[in-house]
C-alpha positions as CSV (number, residue, x, y, z in Angstrom):
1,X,26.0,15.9,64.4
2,X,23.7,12.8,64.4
3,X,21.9,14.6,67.4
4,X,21.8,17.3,65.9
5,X,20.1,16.4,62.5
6,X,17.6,14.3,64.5
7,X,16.6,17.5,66.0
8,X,16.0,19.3,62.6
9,X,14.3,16.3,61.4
10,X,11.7,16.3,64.1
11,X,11.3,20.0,63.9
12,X,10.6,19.6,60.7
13,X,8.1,17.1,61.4
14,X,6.6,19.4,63.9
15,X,6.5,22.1,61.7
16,X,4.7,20.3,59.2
17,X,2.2,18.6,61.2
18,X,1.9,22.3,62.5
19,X,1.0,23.4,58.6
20,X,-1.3,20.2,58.2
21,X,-3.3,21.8,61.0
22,X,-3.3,24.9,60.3
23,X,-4.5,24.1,56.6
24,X,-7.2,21.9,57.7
25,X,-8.3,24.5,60.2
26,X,-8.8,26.5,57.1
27,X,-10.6,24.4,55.1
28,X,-13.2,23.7,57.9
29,X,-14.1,27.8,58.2
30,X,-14.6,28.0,54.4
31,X,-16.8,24.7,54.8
32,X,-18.2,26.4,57.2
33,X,-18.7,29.6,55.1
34,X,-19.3,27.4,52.0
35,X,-22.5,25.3,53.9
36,X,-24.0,29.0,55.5
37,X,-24.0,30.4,52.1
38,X,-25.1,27.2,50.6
39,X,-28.1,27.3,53.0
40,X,-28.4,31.1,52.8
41,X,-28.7,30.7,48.8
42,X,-31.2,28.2,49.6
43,X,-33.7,30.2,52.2
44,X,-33.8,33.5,49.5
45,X,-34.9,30.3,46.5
46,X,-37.5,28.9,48.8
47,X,-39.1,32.4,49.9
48,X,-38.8,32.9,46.3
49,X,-40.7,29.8,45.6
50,X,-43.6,30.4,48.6
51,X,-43.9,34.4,47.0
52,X,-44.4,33.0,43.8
53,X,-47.2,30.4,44.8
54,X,-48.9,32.5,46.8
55,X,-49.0,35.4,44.0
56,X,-50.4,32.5,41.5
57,X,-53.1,31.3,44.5
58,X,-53.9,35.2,44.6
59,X,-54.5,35.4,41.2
60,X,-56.5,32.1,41.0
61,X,-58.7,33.2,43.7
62,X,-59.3,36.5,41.9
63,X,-60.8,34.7,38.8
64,X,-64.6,35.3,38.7
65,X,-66.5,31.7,40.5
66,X,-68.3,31.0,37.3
67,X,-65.2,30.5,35.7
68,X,-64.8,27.6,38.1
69,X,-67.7,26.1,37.6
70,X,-68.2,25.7,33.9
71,X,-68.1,22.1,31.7
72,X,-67.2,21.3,28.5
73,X,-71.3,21.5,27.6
74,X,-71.1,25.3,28.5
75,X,-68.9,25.8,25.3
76,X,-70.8,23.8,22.7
């Protein structure tokens, strides 16, 4: 009998160690999946960020030169 529950015990054991595992297996693919969507989230912001600055430099540039080039005595 005492063999018997030492047996179950360490199946037990096993069987949780086996669970432990298994669940930190899991956790490291949706870190995985959590950090590749992270960065993924963070690529489309960026491209976001470089469209928008360029459309603003576009813009700038297509201001007419004089505008560039007058002082605060050109409006008195």
């Amino acid at each position: 009998m005492y063999t018997e529950s030492k047996q179950c015990r360490s199946k037990s054991l096993t069987l949780g160690q086996d669970l432990l595992n298994a669940k930190s297996e899991h956790q490291k693919e949706i870190g995985e999946y959590g950090i590749s969507k992270l960065l993924g989230r963070m690529k489309h912001y960026f491209d976001e960020f470089v469209h928008s600055v360029l459309s603003l430099l576009r813009l700038l540039r297509s201001f007419d030169r004089d505008f560039w080039t007058l002082t605060p005595q050109d409006f008195l």
